[in-house]
TIDREN-384901 format. One record per atom (N, C-alpha, C): residue number from 1; residue in one letter; x, y, z. Coordinates in nm, 3 decimals. Example, Ala and Ser with C-alpha at 12.3 -4.5 7.8 and 13.67 -1.06 7.14 Angstrom:
BEGIN
<pt logu="1" torza="A" X="1.319" Y="-0.569" Z="0.780"/>
<pt logu="1" torza="A" X="1.230" Y="-0.450" Z="0.780"/>
<pt logu="1" torza="A" X="1.320" Y="-0.330" Z="0.780"/>
<pt logu="2" torza="S" X="1.285" Y="-0.225" Z="0.708"/>
<pt logu="2" torza="S" X="1.367" Y="-0.106" Z="0.714"/>
<pt logu="2" torza="S" X="1.290" Y="0.003" Z="0.787"/>
//
This chain:
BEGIN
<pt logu="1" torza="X" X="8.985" Y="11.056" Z="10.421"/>
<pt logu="1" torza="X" X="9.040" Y="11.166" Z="10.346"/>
<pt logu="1" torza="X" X="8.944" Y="11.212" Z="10.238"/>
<pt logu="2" torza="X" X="8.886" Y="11.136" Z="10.160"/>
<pt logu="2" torza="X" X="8.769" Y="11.119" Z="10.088"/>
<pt logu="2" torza="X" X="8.665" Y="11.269" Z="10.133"/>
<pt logu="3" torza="X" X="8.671" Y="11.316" Z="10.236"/>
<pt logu="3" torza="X" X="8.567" Y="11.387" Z="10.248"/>
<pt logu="3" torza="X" X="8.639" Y="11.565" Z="10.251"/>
<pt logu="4" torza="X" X="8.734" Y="11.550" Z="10.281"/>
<pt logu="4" torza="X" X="8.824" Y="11.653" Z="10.293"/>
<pt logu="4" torza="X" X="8.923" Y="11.703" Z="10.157"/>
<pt logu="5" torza="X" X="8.845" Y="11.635" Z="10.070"/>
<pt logu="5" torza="X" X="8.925" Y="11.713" Z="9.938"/>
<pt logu="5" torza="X" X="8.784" Y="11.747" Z="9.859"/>
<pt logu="6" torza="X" X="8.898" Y="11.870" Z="9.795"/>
<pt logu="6" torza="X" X="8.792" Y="11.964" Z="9.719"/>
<pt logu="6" torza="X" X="8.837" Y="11.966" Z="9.581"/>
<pt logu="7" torza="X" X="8.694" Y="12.016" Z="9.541"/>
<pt logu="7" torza="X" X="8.787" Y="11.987" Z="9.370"/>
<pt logu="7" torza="X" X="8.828" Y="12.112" Z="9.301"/>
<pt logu="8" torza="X" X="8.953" Y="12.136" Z="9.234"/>
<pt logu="8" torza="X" X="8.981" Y="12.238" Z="9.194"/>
<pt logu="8" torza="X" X="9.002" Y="12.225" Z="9.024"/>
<pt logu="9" torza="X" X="9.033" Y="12.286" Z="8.935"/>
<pt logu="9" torza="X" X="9.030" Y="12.282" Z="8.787"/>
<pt logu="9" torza="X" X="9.190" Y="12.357" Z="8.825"/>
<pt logu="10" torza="X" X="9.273" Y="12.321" Z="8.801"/>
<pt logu="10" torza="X" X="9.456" Y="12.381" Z="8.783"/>
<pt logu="10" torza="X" X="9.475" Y="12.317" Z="8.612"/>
<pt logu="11" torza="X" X="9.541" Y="12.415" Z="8.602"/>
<pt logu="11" torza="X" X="9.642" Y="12.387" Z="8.460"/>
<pt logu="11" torza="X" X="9.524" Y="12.319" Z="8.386"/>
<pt logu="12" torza="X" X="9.447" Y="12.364" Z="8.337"/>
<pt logu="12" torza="X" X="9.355" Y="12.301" Z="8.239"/>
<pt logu="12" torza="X" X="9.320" Y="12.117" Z="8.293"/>
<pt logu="13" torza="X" X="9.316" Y="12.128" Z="8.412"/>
<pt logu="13" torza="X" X="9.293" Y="12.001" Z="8.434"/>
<pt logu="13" torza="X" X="9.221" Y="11.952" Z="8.559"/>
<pt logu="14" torza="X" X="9.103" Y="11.901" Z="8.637"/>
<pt logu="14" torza="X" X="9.042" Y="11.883" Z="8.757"/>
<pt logu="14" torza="X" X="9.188" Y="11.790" Z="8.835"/>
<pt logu="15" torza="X" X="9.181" Y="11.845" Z="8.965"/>
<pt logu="15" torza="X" X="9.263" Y="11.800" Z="9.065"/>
<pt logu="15" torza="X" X="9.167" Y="11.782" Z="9.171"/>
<pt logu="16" torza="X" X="9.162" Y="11.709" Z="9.280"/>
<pt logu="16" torza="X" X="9.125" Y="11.700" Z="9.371"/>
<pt logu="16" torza="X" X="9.220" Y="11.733" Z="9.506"/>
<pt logu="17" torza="X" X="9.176" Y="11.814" Z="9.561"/>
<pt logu="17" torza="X" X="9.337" Y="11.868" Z="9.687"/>
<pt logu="17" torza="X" X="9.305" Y="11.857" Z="9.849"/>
<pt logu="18" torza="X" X="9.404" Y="11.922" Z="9.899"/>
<pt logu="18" torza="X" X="9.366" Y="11.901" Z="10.072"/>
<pt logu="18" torza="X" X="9.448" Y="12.046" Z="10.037"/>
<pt logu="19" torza="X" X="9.388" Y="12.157" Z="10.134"/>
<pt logu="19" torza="X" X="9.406" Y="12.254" Z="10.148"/>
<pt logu="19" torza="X" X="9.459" Y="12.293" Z="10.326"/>
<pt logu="20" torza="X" X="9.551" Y="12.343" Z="10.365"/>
<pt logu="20" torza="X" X="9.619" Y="12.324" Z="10.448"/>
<pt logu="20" torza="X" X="9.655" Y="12.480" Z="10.449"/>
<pt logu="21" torza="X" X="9.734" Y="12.534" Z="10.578"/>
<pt logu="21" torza="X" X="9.728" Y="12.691" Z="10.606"/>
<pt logu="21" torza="X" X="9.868" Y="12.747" Z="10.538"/>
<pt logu="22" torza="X" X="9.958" Y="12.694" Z="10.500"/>
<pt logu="22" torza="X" X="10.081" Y="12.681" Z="10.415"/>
<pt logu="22" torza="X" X="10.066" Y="12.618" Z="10.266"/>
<pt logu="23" torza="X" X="10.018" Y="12.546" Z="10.227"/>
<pt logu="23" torza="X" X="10.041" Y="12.451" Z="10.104"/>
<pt logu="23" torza="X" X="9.904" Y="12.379" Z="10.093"/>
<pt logu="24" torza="X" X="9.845" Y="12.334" Z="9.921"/>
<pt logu="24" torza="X" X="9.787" Y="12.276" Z="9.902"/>
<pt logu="24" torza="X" X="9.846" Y="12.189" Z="9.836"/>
<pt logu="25" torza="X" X="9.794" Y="12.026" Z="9.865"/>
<pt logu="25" torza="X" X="9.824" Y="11.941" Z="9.803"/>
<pt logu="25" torza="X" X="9.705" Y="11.882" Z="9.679"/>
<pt logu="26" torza="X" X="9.760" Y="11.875" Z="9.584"/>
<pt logu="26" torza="X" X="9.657" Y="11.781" Z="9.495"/>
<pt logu="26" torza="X" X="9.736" Y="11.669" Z="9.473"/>
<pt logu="27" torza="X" X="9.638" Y="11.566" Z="9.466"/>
<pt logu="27" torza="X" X="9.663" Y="11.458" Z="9.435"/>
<pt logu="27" torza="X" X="9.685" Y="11.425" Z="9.292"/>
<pt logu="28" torza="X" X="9.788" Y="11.349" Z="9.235"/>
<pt logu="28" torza="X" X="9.793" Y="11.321" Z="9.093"/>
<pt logu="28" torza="X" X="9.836" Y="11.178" Z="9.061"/>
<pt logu="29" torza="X" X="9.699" Y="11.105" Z="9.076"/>
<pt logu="29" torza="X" X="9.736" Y="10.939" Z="9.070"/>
<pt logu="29" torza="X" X="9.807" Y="10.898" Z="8.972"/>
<pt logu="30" torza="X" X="9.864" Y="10.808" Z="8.979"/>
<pt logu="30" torza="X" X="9.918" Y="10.710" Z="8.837"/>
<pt logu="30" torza="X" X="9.883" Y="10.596" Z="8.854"/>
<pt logu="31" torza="X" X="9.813" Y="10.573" Z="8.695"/>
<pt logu="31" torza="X" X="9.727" Y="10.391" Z="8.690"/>
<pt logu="31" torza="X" X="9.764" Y="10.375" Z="8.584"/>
<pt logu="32" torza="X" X="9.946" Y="10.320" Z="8.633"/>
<pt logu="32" torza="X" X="10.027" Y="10.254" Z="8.497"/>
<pt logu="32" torza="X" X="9.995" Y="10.096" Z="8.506"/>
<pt logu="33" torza="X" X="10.019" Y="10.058" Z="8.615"/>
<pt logu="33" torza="X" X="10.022" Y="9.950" Z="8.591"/>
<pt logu="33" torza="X" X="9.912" Y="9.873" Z="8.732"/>
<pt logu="34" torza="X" X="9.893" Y="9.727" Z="8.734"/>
<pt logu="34" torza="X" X="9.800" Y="9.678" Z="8.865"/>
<pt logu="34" torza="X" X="9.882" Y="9.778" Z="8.978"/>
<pt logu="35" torza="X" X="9.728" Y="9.766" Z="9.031"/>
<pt logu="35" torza="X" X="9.699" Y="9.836" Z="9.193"/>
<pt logu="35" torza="X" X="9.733" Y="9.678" Z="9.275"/>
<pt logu="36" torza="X" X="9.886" Y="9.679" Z="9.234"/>
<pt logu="36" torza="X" X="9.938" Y="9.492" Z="9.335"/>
<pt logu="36" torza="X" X="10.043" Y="9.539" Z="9.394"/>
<pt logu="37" torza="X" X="10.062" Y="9.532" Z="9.518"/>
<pt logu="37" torza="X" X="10.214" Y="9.579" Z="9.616"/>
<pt logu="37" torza="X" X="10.227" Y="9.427" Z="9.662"/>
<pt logu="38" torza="X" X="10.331" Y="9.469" Z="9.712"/>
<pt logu="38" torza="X" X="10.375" Y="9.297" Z="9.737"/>
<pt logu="38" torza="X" X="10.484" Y="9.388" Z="9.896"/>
<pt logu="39" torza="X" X="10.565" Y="9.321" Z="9.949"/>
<pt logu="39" torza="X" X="10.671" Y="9.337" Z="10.061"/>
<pt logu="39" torza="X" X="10.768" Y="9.371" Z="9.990"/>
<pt logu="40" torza="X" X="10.837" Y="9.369" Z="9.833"/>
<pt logu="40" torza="X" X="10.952" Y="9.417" Z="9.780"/>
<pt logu="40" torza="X" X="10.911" Y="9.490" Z="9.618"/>
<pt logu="41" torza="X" X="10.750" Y="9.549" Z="9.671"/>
<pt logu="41" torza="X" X="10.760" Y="9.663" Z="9.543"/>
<pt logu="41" torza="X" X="10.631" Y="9.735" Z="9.617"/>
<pt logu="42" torza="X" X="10.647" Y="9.838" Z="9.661"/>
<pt logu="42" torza="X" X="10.576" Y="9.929" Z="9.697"/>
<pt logu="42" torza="X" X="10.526" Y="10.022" Z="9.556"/>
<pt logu="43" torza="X" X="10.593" Y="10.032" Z="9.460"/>
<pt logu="43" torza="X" X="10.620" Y="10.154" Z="9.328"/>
<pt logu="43" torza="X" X="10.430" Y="10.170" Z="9.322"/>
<pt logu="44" torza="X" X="10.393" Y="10.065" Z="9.299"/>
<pt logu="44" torza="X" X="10.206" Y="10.102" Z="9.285"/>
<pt logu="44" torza="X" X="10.177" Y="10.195" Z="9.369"/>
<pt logu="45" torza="X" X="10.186" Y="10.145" Z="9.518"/>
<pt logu="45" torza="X" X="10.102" Y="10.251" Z="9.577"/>
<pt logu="45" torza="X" X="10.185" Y="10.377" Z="9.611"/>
<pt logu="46" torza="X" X="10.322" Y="10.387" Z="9.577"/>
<pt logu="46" torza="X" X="10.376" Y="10.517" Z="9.578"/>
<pt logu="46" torza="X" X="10.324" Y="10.599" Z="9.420"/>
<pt logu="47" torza="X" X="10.291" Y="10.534" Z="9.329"/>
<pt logu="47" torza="X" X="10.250" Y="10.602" Z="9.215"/>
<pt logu="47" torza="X" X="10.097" Y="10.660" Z="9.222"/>
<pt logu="48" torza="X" X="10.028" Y="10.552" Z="9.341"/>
<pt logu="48" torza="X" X="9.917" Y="10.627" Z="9.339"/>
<pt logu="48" torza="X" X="9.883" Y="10.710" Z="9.478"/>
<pt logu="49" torza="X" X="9.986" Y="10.724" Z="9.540"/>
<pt logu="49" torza="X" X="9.984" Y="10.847" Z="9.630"/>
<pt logu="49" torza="X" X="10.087" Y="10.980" Z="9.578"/>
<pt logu="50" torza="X" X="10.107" Y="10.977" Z="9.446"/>
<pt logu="50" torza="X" X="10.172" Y="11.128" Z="9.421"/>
<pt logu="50" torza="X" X="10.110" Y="11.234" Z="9.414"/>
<pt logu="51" torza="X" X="10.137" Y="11.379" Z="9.506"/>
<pt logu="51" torza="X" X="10.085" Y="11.474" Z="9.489"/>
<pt logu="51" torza="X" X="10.151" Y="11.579" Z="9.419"/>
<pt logu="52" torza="X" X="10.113" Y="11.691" Z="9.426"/>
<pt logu="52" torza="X" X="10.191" Y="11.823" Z="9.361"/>
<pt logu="52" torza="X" X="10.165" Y="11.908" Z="9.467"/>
<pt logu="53" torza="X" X="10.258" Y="12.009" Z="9.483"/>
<pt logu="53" torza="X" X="10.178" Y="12.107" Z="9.594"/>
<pt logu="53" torza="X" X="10.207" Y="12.257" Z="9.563"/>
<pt logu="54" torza="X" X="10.123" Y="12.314" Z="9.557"/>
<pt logu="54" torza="X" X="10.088" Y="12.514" Z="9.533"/>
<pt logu="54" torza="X" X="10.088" Y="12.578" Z="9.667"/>
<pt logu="55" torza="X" X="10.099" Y="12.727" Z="9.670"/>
<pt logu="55" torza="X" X="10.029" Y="12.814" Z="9.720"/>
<pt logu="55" torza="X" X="9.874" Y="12.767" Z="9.764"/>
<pt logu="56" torza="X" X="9.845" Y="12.820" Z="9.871"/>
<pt logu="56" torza="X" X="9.678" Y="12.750" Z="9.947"/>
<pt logu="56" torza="X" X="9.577" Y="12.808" Z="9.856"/>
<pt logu="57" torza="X" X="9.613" Y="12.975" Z="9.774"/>
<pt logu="57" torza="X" X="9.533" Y="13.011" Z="9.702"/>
<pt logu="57" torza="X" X="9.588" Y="13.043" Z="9.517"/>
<pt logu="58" torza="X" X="9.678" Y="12.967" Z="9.511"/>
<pt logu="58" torza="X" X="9.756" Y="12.960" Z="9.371"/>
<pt logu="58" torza="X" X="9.655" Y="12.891" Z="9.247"/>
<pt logu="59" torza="X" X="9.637" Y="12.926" Z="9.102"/>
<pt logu="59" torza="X" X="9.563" Y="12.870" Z="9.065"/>
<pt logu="59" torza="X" X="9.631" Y="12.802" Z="8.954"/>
<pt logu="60" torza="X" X="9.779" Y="12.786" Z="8.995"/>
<pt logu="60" torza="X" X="9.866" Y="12.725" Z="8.924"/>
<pt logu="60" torza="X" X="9.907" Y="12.615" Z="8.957"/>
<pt logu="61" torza="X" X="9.956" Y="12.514" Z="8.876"/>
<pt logu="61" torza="X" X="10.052" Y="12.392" Z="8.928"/>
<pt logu="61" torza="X" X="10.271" Y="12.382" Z="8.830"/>
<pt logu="62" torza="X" X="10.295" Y="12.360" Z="8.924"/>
<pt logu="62" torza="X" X="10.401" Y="12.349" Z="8.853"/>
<pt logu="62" torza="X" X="10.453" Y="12.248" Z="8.896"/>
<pt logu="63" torza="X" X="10.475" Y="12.132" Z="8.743"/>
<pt logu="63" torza="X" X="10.522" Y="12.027" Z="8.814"/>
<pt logu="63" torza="X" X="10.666" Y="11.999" Z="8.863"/>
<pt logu="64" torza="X" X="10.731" Y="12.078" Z="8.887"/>
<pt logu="64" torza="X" X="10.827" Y="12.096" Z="8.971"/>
<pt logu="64" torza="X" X="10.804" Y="12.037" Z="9.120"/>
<pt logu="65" torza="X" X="10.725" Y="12.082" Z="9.162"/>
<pt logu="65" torza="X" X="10.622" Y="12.080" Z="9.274"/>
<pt logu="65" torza="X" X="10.610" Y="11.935" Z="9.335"/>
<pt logu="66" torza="X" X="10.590" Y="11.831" Z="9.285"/>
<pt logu="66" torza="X" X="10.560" Y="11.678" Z="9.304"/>
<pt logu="66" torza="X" X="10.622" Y="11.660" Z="9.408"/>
<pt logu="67" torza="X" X="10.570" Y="11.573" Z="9.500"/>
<pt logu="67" torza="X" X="10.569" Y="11.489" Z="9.608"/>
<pt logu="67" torza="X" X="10.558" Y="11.363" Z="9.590"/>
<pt logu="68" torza="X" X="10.634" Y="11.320" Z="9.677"/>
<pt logu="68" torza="X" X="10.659" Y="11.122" Z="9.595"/>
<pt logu="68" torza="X" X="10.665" Y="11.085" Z="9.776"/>
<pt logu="69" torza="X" X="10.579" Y="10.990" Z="9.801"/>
<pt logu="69" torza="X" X="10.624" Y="10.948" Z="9.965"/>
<pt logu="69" torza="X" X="10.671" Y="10.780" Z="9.923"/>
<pt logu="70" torza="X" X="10.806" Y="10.749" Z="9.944"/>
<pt logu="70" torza="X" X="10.898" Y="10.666" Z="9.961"/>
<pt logu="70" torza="X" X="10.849" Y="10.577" Z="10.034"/>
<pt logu="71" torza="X" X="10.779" Y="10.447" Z="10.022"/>
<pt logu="71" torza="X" X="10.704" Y="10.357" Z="10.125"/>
<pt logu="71" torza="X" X="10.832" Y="10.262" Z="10.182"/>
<pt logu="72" torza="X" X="10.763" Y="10.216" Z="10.296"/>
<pt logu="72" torza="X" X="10.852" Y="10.134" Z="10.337"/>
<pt logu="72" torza="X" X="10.752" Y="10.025" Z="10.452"/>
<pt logu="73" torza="X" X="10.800" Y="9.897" Z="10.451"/>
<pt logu="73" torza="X" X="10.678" Y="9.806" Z="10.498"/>
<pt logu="73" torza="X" X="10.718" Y="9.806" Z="10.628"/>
<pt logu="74" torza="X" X="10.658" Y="9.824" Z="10.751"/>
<pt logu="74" torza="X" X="10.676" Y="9.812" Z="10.886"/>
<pt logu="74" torza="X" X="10.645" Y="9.722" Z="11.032"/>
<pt logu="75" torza="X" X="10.662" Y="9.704" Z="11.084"/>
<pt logu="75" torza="X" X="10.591" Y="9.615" Z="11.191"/>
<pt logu="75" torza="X" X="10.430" Y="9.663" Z="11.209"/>
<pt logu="76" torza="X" X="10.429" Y="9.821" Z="11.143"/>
<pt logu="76" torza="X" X="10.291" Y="9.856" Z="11.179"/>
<pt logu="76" torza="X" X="10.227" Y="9.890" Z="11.078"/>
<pt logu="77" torza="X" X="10.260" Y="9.892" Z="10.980"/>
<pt logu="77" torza="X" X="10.252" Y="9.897" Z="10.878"/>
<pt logu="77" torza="X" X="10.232" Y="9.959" Z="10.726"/>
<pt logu="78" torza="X" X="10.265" Y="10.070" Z="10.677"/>
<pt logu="78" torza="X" X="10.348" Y="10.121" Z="10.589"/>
<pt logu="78" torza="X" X="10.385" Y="10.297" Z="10.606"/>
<pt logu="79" torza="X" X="10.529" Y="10.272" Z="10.604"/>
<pt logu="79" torza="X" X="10.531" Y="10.458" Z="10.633"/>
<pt logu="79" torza="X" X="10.603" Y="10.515" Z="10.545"/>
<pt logu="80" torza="X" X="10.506" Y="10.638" Z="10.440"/>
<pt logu="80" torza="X" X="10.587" Y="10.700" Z="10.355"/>
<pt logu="80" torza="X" X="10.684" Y="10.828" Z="10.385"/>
<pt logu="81" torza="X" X="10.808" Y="10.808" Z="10.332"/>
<pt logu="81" torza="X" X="10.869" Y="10.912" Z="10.380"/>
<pt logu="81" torza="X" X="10.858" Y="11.025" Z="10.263"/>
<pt logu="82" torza="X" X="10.846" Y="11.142" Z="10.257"/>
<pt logu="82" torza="X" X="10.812" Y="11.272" Z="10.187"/>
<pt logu="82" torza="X" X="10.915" Y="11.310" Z="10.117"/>
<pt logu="83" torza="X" X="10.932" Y="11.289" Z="9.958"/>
<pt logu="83" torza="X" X="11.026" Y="11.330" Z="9.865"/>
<pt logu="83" torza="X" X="10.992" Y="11.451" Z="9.823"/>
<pt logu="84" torza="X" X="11.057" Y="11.521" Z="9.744"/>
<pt logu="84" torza="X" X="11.033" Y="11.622" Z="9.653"/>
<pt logu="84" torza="X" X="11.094" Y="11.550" Z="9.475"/>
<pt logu="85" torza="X" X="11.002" Y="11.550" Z="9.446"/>
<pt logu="85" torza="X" X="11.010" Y="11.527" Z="9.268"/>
<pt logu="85" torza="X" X="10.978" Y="11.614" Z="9.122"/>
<pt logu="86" torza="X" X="11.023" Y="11.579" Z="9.013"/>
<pt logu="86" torza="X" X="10.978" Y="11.679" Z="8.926"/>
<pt logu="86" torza="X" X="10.859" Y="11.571" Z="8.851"/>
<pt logu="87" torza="X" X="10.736" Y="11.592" Z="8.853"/>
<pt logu="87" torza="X" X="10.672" Y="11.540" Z="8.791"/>
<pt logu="87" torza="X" X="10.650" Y="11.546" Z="8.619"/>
<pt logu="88" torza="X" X="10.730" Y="11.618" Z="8.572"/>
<pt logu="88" torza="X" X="10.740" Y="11.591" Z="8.459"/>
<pt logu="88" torza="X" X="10.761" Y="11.481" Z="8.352"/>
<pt logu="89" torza="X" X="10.841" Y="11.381" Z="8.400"/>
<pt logu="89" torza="X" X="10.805" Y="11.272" Z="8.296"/>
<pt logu="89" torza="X" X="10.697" Y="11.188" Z="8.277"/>
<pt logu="90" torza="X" X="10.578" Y="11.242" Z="8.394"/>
<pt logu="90" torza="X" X="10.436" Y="11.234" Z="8.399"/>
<pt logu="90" torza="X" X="10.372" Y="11.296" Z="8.305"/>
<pt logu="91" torza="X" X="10.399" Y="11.421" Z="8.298"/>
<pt logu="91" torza="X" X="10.303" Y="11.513" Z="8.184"/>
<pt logu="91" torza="X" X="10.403" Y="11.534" Z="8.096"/>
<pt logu="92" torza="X" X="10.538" Y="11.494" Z="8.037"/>
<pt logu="92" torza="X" X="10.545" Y="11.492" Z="7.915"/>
<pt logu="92" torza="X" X="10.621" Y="11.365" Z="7.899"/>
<pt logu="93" torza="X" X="10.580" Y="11.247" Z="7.860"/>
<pt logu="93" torza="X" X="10.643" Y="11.122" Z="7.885"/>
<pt logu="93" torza="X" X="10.744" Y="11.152" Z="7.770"/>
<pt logu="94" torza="X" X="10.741" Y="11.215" Z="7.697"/>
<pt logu="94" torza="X" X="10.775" Y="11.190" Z="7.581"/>
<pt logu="94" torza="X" X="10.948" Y="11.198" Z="7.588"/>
<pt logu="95" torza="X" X="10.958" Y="11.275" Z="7.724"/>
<pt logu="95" torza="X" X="11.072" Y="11.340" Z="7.764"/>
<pt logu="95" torza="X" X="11.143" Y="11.229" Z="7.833"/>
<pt logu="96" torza="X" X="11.116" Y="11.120" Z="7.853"/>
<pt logu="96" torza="X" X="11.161" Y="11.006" Z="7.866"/>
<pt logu="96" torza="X" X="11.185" Y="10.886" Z="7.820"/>
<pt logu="97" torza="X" X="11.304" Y="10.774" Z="7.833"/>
<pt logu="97" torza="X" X="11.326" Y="10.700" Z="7.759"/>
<pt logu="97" torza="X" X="11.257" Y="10.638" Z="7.733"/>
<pt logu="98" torza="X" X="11.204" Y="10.538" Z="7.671"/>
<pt logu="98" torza="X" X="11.100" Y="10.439" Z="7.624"/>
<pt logu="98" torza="X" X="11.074" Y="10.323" Z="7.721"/>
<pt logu="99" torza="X" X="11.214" Y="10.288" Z="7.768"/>
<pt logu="99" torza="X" X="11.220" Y="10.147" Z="7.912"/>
<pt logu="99" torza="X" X="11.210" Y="10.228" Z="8.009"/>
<pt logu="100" torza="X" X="11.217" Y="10.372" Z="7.985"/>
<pt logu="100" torza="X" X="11.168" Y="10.405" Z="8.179"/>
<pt logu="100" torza="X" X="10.975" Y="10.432" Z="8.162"/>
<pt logu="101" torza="X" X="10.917" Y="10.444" Z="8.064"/>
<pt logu="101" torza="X" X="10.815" Y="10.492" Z="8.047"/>
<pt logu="101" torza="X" X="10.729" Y="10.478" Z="8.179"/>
<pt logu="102" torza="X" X="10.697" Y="10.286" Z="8.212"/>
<pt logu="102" torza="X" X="10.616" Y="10.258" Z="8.277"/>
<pt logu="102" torza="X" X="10.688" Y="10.286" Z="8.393"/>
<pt logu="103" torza="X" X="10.763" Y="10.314" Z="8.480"/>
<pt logu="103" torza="X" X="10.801" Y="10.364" Z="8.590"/>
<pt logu="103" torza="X" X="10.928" Y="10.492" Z="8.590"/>
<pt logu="104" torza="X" X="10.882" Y="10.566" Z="8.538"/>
<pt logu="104" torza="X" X="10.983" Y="10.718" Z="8.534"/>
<pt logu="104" torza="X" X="11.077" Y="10.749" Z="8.606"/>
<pt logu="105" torza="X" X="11.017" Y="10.730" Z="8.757"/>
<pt logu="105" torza="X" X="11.094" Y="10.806" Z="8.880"/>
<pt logu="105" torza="X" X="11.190" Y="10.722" Z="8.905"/>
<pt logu="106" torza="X" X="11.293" Y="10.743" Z="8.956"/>
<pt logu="106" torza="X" X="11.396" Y="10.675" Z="9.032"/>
<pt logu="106" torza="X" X="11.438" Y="10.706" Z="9.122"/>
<pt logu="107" torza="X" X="11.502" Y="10.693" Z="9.200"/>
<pt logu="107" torza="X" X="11.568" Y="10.667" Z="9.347"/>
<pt logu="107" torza="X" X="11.670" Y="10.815" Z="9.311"/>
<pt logu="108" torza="X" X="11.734" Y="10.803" Z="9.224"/>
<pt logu="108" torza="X" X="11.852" Y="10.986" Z="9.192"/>
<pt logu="108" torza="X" X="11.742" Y="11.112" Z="9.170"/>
<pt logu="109" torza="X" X="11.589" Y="11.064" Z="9.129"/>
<pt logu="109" torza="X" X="11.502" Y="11.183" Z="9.114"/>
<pt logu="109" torza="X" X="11.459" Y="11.250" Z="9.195"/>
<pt logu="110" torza="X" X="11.466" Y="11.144" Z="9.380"/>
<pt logu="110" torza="X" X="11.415" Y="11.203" Z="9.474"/>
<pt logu="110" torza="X" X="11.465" Y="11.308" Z="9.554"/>
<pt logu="111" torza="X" X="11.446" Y="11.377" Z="9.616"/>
<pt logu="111" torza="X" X="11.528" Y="11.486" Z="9.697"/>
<pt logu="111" torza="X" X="11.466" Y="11.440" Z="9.877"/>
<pt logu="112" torza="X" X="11.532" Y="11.404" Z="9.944"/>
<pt logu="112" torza="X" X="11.432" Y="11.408" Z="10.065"/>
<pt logu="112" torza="X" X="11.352" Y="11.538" Z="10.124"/>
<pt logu="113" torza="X" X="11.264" Y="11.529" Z="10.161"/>
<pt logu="113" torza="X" X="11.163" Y="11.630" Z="10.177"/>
<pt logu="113" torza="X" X="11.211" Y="11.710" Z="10.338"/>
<pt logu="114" torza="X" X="11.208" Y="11.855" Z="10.304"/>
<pt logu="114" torza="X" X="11.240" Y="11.942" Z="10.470"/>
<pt logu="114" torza="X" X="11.092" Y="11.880" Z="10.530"/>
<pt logu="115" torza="X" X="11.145" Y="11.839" Z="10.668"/>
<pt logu="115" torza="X" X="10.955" Y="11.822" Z="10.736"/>
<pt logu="115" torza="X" X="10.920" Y="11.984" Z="10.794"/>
<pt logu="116" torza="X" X="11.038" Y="12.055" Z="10.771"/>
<pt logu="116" torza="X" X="10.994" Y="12.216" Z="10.852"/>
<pt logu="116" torza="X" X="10.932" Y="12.248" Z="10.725"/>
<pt logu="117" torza="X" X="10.908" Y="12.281" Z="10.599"/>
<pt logu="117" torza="X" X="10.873" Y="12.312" Z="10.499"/>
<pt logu="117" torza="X" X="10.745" Y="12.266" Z="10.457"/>
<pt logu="118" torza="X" X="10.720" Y="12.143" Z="10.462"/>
<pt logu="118" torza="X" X="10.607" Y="12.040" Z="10.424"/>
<pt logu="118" torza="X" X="10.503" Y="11.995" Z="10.490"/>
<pt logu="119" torza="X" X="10.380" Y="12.019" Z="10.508"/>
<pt logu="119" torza="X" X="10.257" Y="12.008" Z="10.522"/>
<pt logu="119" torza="X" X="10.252" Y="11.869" Z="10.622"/>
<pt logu="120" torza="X" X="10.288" Y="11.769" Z="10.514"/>
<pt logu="120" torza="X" X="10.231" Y="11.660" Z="10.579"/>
<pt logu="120" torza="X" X="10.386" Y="11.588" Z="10.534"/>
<pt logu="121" torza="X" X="10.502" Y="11.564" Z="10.579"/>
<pt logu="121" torza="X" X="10.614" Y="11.496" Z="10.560"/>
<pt logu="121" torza="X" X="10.629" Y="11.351" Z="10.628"/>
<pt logu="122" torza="X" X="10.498" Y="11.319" Z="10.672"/>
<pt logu="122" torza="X" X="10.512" Y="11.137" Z="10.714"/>
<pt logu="122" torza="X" X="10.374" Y="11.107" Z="10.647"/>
<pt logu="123" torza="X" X="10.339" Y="10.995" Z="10.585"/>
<pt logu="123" torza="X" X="10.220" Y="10.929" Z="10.578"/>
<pt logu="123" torza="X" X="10.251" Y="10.766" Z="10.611"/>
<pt logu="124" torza="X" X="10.116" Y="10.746" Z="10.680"/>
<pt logu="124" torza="X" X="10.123" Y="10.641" Z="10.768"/>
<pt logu="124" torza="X" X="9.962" Y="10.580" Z="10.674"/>
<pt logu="125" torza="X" X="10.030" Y="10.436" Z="10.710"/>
<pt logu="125" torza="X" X="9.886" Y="10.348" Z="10.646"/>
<pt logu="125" torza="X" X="9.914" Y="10.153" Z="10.758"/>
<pt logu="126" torza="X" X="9.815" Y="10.226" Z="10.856"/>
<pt logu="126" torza="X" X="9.831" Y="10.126" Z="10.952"/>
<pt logu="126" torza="X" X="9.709" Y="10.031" Z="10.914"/>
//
């Protein structure tokens, strides 16, 4: 994937994205806490696969926008399912309680994702 993202400057800020004929995705890591997953906490590497997604030629982001893929451990091995999230208690933590700080999102924040709507609505990590 590494070779297929480009870098863009959105919202006063460098993103790195995958540009697609419907939707661009940028990526917007989170390095709250260790890069450690275990079989009954995926939350790391779902924090560091969150994207946002625009217009293919939008030079906006709105974090409305966020994408959260829901991991789950498999016989083959890990498949995220495609949320829709508000990334906002990302860019304004402040807007959140103090004990949710280090993990914001919750399970009532997610919306499941249309796969007719969404770019890429499965990610797979075999």
């Amino acid at each position: 994937m590494e070779e297929t993202l480009e870098e863009y400057f959105l919202a006063m800020r460098p993103f790195r994205c995958l540009t697609g004929p419907r939707q661009r995705l940028c990526h917007f890591p989170v390095e709250r806490e260790a890069q450690v997953i275990s079989a009954g906490d995926l939350v790391p590497l779902e924090y560091a696969l969150l994207f946002m997604r625009t217009a293919p030629k939008s030079l906006h982001i709105d974090p409305f926008n966020g994408l959260y893929y829901r991991m789950t451990l498999t016989e083959n091995g890990i498949v995220g399912q495609l949320h829709d999230v508000d990334m906002d208690p990302f860019i304004t933590p402040d807007s959140v309680p103090v004990e949710r700080r280090q993990r914001p999102i919750r399970a009532l924040d997610l919306t499941p994702g249309d796969p007719r709507s969404h770019w890429l609505p499965i990610l797979k990590i075999e």
